[in-house]
C-alpha positions as CSV (number, residue, x, y, z in Angstrom):
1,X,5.7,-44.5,50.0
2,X,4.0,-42.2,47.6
3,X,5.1,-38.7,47.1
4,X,2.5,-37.4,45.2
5,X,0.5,-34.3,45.3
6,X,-2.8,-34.2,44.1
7,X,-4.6,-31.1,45.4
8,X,-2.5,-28.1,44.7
9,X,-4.9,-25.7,42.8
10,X,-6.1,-22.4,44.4
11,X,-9.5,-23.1,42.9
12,X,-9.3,-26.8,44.6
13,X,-11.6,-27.1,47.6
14,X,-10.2,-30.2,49.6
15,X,-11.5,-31.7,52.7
16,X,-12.5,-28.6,54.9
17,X,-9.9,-26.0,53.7
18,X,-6.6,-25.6,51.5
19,X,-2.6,-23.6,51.9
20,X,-2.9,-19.9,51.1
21,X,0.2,-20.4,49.6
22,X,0.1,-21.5,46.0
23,X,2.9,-24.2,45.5
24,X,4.4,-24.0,49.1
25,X,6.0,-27.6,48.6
26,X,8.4,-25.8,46.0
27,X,11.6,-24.4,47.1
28,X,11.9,-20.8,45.0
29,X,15.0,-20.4,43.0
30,X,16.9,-17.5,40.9
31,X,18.8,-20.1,38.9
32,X,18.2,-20.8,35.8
33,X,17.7,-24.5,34.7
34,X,20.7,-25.3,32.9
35,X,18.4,-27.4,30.1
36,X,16.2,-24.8,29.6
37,X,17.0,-24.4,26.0
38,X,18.4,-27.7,25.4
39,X,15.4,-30.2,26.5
40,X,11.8,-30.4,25.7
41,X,9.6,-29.0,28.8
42,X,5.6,-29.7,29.3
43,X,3.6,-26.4,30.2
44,X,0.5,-26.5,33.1
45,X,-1.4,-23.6,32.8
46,X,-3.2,-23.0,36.2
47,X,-4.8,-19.4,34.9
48,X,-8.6,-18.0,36.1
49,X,-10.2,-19.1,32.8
50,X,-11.7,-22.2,31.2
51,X,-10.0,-20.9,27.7
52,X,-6.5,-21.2,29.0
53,X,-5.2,-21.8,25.7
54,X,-5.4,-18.2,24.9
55,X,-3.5,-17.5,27.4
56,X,-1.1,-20.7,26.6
57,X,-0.4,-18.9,23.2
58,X,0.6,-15.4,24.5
59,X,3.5,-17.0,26.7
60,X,4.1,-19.5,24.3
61,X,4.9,-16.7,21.9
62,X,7.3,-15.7,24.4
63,X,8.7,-19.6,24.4
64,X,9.5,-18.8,20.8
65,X,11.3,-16.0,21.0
66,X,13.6,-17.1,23.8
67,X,14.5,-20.7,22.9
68,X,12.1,-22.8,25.2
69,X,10.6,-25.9,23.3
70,X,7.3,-26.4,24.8
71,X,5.9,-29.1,23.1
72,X,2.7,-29.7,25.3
73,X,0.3,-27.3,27.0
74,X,-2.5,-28.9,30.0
75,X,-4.5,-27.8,32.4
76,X,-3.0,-28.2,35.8
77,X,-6.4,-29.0,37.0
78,X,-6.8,-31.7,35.0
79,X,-3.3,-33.4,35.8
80,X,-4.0,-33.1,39.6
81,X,-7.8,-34.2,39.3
82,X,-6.8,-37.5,41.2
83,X,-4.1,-40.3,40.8
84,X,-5.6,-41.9,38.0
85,X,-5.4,-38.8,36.3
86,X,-2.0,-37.7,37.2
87,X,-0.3,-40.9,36.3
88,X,-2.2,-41.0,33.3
89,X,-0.5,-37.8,32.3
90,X,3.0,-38.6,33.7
91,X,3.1,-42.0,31.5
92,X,1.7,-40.1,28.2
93,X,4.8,-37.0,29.2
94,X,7.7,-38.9,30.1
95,X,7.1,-41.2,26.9
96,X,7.6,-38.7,24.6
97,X,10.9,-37.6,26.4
98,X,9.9,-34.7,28.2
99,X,12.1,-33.9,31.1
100,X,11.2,-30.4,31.9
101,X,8.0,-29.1,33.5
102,X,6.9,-24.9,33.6
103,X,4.0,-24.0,35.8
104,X,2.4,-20.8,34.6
105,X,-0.1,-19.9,37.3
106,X,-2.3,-16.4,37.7
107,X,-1.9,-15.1,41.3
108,X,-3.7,-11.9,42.6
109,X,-0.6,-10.0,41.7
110,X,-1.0,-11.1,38.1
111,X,2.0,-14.2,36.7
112,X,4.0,-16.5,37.9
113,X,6.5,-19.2,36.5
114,X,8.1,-22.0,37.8
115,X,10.9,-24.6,35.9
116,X,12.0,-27.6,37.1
117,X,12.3,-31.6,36.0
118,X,9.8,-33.8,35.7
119,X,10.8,-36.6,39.2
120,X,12.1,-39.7,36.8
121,X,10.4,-42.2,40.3
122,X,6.7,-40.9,39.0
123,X,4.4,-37.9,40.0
124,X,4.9,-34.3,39.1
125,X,5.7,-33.2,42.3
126,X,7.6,-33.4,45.6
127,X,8.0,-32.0,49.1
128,X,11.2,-30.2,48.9
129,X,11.8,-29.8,44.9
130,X,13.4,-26.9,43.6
131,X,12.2,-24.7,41.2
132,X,13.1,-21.7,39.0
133,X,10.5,-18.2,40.0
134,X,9.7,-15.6,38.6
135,X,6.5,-13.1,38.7
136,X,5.7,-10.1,36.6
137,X,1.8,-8.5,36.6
138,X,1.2,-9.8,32.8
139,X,2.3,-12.7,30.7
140,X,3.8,-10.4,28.3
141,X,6.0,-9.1,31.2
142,X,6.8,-12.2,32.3
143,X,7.9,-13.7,29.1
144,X,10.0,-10.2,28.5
145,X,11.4,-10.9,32.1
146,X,12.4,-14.6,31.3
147,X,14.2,-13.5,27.9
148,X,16.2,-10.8,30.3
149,X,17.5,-13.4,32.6
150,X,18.2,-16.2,29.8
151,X,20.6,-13.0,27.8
152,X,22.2,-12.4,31.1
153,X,23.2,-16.3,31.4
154,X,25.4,-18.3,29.7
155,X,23.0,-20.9,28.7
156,X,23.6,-21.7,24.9
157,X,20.4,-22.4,23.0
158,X,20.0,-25.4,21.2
159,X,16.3,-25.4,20.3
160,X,15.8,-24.3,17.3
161,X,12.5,-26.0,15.7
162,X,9.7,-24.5,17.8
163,X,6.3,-25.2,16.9
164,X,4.0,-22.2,15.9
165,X,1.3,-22.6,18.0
166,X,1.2,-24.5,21.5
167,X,0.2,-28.2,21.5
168,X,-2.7,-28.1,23.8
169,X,-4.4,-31.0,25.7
170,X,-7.7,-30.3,26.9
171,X,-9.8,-33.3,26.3
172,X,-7.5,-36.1,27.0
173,X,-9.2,-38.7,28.6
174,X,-7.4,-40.4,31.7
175,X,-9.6,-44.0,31.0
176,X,-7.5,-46.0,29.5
177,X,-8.9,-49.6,29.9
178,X,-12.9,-50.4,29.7
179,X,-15.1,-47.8,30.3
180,X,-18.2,-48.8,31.4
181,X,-21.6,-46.5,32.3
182,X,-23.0,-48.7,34.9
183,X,-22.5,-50.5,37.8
184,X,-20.4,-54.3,38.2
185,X,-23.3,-56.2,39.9
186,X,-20.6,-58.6,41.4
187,X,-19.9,-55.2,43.8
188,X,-23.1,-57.2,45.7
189,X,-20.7,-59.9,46.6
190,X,-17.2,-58.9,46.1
191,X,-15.8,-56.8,48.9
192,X,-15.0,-53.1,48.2
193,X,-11.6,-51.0,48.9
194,X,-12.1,-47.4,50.3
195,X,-9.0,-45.6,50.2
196,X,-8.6,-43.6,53.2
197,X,-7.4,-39.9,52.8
198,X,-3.6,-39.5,53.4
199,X,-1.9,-36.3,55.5
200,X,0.4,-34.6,52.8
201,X,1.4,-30.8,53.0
202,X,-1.1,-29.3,50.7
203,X,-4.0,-30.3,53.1
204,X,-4.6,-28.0,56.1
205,X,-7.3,-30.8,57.8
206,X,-7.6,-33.0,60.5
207,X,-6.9,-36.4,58.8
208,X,-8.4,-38.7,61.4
209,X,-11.6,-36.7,61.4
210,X,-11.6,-37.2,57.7
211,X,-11.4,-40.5,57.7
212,X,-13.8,-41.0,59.9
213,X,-16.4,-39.4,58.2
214,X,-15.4,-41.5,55.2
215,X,-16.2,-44.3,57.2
216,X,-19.4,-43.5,58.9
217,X,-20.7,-42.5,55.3
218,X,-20.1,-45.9,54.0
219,X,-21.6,-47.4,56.8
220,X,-24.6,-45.3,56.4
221,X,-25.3,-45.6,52.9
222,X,-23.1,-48.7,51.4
223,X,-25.3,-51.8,51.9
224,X,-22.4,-53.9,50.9
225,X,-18.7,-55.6,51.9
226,X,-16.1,-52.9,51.8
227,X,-13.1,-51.7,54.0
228,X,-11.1,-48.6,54.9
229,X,-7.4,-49.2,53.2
230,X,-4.1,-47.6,53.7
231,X,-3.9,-44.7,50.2
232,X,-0.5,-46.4,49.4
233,X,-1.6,-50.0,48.7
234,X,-0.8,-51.6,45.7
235,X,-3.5,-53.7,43.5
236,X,-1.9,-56.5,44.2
237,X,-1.6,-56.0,48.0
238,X,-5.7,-55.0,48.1
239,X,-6.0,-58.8,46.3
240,X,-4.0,-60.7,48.8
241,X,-6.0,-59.1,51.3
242,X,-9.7,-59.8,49.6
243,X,-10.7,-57.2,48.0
244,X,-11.5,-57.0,44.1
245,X,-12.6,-53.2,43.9
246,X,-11.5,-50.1,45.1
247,X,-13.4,-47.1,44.9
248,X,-11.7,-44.0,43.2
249,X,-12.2,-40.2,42.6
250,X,-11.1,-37.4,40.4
251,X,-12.4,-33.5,41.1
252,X,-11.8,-30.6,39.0
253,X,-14.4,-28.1,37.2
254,X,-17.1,-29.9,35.2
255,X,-16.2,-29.7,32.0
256,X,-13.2,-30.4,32.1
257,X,-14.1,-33.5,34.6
258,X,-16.8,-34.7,32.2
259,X,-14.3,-34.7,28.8
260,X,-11.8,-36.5,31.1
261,X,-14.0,-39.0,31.9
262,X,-15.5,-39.7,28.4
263,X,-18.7,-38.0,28.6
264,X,-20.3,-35.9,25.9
265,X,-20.4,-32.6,26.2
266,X,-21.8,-29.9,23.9
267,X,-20.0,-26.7,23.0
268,X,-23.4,-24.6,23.9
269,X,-23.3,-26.6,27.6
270,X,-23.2,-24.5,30.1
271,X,-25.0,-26.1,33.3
272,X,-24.5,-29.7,34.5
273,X,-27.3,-31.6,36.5
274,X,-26.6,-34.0,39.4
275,X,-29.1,-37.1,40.0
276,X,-29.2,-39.1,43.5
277,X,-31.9,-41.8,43.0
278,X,-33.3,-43.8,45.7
279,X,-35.3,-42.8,48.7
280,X,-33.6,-39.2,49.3
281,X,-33.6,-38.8,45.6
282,X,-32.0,-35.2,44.7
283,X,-31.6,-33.3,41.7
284,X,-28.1,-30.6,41.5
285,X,-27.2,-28.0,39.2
286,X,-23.9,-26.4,39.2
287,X,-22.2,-24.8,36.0
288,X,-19.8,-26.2,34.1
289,X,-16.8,-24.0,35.2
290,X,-17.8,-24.9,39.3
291,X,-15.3,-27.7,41.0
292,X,-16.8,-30.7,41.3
293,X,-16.0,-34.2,42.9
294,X,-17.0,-37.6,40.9
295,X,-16.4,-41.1,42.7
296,X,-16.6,-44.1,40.5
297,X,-15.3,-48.0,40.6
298,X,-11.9,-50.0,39.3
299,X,-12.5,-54.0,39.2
300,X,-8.7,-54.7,40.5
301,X,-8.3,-57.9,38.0
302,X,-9.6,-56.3,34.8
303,X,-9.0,-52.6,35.4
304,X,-12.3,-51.5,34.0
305,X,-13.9,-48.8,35.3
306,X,-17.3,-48.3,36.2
307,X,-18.7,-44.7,36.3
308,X,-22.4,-45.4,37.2
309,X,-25.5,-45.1,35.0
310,X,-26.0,-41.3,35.6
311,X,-24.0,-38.1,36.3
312,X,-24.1,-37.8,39.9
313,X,-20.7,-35.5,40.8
314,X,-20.9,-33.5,44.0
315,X,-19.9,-29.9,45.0
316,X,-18.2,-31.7,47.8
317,X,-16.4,-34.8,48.2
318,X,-19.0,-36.3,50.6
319,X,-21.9,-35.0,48.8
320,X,-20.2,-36.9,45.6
321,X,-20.0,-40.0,47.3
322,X,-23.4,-40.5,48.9
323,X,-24.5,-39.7,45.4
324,X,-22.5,-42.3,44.2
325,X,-23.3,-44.5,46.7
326,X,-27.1,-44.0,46.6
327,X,-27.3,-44.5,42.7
328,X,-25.4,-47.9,43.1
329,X,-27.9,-48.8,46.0
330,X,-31.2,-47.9,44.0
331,X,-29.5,-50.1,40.9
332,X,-28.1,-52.8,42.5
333,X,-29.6,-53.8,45.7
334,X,-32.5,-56.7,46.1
């Protein structure tokens, strides 16, 4: 069974509404990780700004200062966008031997931190895991808060080569087998799995109903073979059972969804446009920095991916998928 977590972000909007609280699967601790000067730790930055490496570099100063080696900065948005995404970023992490993860997230009382290790079974997070908090109203005063407690210990520092300036990830992109800007034509005959949505404790929703609506918008709109599957199925288990596609999403802010995905995007860009083609053809504008939902298709045997022939993410998860669907209908259908 999968333990993963994929919408935790305040500024995520899931099915029909989200926790209040920020991380509420995290247990709060006043005890120091005992590695915390010893082992190489990966920063998320979950802050109210698209330029979170500013921010990464004013606690990373901080990092410097009191021993903490953090050799990676990301977006927390972009390693939660969707499972392809977050296990994406947990193979590239735990490679390179990082076994400490510090969540750095702006709440409406200003900063907070968490510590705590990376699970070594895959995913960032758990229900239950236990983390090191603290809050201060600035990152300056939570760094200076963070050096306090690490004096006060008896944690002996062993980190010694720092780098100056925070390693930051923002354009990573998650495809890592063929990316393709179109659709698979043999989606006309080769049946299609839809992953149903699965209960976990960041979603405050009625499953069933969810599902449901999944369902009844494929029937609507998909003009082809597909299925509802269980979220937890392997590839291999959605082959025994016929299926040679599945149907996937990511969400996060545009940008930062479109760099993932391996779209261009120019520095001046500041408002994305939508397209649903076909007989209820629609045009959408959002800007660049609004969360946005983008569905798109695996082939199971080759792993390529195949993002469709024009931009059409959605505000909303169901709005994203008829688009989706609608632009593979107009393409594809006799």
């Amino acid at each position: 069974m999968r333990h993963y977590i994929f919408s935790i972000l305040l500024i995520f909007v899931s099915l029909d509404g989200f926790s209040q609280e920020a991380f509420p699967f995290l247990n709060k601790s006043t005890q120091l990780p005992e590695d915390l000067l010893s082992r190489r730790a990966a920063v998320f930055m979950n802050v109210n700004s698209l330029n979170w490496e500013q921010e990464a570099q004013k606690i990373h100063n901080s990092f410097i200062e009191i021993g903490v080696d953090a050799v990676a900065y990301y977006a927390l948005s972009d390693i939660m966008s969707g499972e392809d995404a977050t296990t994406a970023f947990y193979s590239d992490i735990t490679q390179r031997s990082i076994e400490n993860m510090l969540i750095v997230h702006q709440s409406d009382n200003g900063f907070e931190l968490y510590a705590t290790k990376i699970p070594e079974e895959g995913g960032f997070f758990q229900e239950g895991m236990n983390a090191f908090y603290i809050e201060a109203p600035s990152l300056k005063e939570l760094g200076s808060k963070l050096q306090t407690l690490v004096n006060r210990s008896d944690l002996e520092r062993e980190n010694f080569l720092i780098i100056d300036v925070p390693e930051t990830f923002k354009r990573t992109n998650v495809i890592k087998s063929r990316r393709v800007a179109n659709f698979n034509p043999d989606i006309r005959i080769d049946k299609l799995a839809v992953p149903k949505f699965e209960s976990n404790i960041m979603l405050d929703v009625d499953i069933d109903k969810a599902n449901a609506e999944l369902d009844s918008i494929m029937s609507e709109h998909y003009p082809f073979k597909y299925g509802l599957v269980e979220p937890n199925m392997t590839p291999e288990e959605m082959i025994s059972e016929g299926y040679l596609m599945v149907l996937k999403k990511l969400q996060n802010n545009g940008e930062s969804l479109r760099r993932m995905l391996g779209y261009n995007l120019s520095e001046e860009e500041t408002l994305l446009i939508s397209e649903r083609k076909g007989e209820n053809a629609k045009v959408m504008k959002y800007g660049i920095e609004e969360h946005v939902h983008k569905y798109y298709v695996q082939q199971l045997y080759t792993k390529d991916i195949y993002l469709g022939n024009s931009w059409d993410a959605g505000k909303t998860w169901q709005e994203a998928l008829i688009n989706h669907v609608e632009n593979l209908k107009a393409k594809l259908k006799r």
